[in-house]
C-alpha positions in Angstrom: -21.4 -13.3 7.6 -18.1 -11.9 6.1 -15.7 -10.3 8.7 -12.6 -7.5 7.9 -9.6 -7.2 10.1 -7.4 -4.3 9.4 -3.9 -4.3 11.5 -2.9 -1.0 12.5 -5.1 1.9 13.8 -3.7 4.0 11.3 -5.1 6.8 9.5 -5.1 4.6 6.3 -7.1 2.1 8.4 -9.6 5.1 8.4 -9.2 5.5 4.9 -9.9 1.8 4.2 -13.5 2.1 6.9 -14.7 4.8 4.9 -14.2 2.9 1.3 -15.9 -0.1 3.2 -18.7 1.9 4.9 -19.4 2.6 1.5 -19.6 -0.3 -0.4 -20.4 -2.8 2.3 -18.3 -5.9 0.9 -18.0 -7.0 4.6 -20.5 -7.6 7.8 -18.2 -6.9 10.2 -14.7 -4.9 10.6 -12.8 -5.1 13.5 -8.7 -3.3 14.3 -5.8 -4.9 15.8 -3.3 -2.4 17.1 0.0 -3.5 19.2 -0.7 -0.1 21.3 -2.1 -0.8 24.3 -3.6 2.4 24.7 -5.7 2.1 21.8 -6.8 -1.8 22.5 -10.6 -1.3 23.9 -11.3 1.9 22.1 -13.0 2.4 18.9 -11.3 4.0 15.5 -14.6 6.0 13.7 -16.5 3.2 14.7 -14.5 0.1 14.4 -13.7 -1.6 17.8 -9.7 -2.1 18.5 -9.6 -5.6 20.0 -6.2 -6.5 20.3 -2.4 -6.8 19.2 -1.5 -7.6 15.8 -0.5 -10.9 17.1 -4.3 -11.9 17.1 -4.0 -12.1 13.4 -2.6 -15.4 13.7 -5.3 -17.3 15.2 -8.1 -18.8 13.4 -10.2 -15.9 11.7 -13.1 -16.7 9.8 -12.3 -13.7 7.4 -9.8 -11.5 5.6 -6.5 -9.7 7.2 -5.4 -6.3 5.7 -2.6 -4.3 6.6 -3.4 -0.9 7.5 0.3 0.5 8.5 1.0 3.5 6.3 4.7 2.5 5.6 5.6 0.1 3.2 8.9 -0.6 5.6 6.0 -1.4 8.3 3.7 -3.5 6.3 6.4 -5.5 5.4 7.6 -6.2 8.9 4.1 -7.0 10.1 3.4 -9.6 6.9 6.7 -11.6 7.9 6.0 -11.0 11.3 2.8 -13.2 10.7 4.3 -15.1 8.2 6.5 -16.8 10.5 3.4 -17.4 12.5 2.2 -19.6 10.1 -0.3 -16.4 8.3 0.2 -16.7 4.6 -0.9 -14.7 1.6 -4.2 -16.8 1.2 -5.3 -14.9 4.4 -5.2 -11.1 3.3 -8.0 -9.6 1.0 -8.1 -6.2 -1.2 -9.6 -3.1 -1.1 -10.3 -1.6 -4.3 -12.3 1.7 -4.5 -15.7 1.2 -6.7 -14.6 4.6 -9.0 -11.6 2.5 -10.1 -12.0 0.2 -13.3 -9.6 -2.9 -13.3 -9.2 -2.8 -17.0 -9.0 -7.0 -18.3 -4.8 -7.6 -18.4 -4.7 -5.7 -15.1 -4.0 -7.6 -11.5 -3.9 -6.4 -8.1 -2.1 -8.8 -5.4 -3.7 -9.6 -2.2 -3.2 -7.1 0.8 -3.5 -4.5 -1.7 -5.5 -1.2 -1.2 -6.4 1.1 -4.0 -8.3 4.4 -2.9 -10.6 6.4 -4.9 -10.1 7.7 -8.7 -6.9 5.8 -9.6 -6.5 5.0 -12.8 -4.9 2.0 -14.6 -5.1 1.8 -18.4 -3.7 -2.3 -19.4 -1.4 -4.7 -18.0 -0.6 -3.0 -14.7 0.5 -5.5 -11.8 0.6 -4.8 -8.3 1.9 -7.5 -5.9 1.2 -8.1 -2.5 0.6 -5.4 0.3 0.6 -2.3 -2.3 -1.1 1.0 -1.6 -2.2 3.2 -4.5 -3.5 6.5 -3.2 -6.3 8.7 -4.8 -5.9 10.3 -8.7 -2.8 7.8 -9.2 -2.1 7.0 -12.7 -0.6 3.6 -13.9 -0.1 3.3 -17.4 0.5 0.5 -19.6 2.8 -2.3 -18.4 3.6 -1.0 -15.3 4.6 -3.2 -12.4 4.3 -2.2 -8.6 6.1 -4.6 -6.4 5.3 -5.4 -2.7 4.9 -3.3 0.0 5.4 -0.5 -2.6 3.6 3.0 -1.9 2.2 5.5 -4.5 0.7 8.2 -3.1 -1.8 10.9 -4.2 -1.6 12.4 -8.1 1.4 10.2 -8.3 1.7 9.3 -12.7 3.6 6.3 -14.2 4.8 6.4 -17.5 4.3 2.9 -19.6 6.7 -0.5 -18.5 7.5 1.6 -15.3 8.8 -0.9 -12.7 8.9 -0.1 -8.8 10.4 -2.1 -7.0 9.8 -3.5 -3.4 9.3 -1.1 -0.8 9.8 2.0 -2.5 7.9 5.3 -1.6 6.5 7.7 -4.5 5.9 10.9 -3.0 2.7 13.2 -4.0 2.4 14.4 -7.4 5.4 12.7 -8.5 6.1 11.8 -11.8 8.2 8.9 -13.7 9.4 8.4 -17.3 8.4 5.6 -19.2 10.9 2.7 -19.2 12.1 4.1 -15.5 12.9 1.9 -12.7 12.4 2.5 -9.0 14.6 0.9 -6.8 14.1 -1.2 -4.0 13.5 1.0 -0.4 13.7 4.1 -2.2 11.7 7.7 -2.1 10.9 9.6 -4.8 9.8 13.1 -3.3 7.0 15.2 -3.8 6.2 16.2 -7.1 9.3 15.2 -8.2 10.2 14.0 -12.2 12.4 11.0 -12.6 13.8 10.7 -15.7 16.2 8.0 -15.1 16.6 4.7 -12.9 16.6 5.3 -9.2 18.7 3.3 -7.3 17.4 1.2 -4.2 17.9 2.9 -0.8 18.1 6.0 -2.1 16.1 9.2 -2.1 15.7 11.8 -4.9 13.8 14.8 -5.5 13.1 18.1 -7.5 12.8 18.3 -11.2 14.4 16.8 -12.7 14.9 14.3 -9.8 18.6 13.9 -8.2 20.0 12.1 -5.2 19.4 13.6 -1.7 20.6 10.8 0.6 20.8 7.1 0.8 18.1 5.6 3.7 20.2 4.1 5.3 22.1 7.4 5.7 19.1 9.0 7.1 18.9 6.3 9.9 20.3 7.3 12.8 
């Protein structure tokens, strides 16, 4: 018997059940969810049976976490990290359309969804979510906690850097770096380094605001 646990009753979570429904890699899936409200209910299926916490005990299985934000997945891996969970414990989700090209690597924690495409020596650390229709081209490195969403297109030796957020449809040049905690928005073109903590948009792409400006 193989068991699932996804952290966070999220509607990636939902994402992830579906790609698992299908291809039936695990016996058993189960939620953790710090909201009370949701701790005894069921997410299309899937029975919510505690707080995140819970990931810290002794699981005869593999973690994955399901928060949408890389800013969130981040907090909860050193949240658990600090409770003695370490990167042995989390497994991948890799949709069965997408071809992991020899050269190529994905990190645990990592979730890929359906029709991404990765050509040769792509790289994505830990905690990474690729989207569906995302294309990673030669070279390119995605760094933890990192978030490429739908139709989003890499260029070759594109680096993105912790954290950062790649917004539908967006695009990067070749040789482009992403910085750390930053947002590229939708459908956007970057043409040129963006710096960490920032967030650009439009075509081409230019400075908005910094995140930590948009913090209250």
């Amino acid at each position: 018997m193989s068991a699932l646990l996804l952290l966070a009753a999220s509607g990636l979570a939902r994402e992830v059940i579906a790609v698992e429904s299908a291809i039936g890699a695990y016996d058993e899936l189960y939620l953790l969810d710090d909201d009370p409200a949701l701790q005894g209910t069921s997410v299309d299926g899937v029975p919510v049976v505690g707080p995140i916490a819970l990931a810290a005990d002794e699981f005869d299985g593999d973690l994955l976490i399901c928060a949408g934000s890389g800013l969130a997945r981040r907090h909860i891996a050193r949240r658990l990290a600090a409770m003695g969970v370490g990167s042995s414990a989390y497994g991948r989700l890799v949709h069965p359309t997408v071809e992991l090209p020899p050269g190529c690597s994905v990190g645990p924690g990592c979730i890929v969804l359906s029709s991404v495409v990765m050509t040769t020596a792509v790289h994505l650390h830990r905690h990474v979510v690729v989207m569906p229709h995302a294309i990673l081209t030669h070279d390119d490195v995605v760094s933890d906690y990192a978030t490429l969403c739908a139709g989003v297109a890499l260029g070759g030796r594109v680096t993105v850097e912790e954290g950062a957020y790649l917004g539908m449809n967006s695009s990067v040049r070749q040789d482009v770096r992403v910085g750390r905690d930053s947002v590229l928005g939708m459908g956007a073109v970057l043409l040129e380094d963006l710096p960490a903590e920032q967030t650009w948009a439009g075509v081409p792409a230019r400075s908005v605001a910094s995140r930590k400006q948009m913090v209250p």
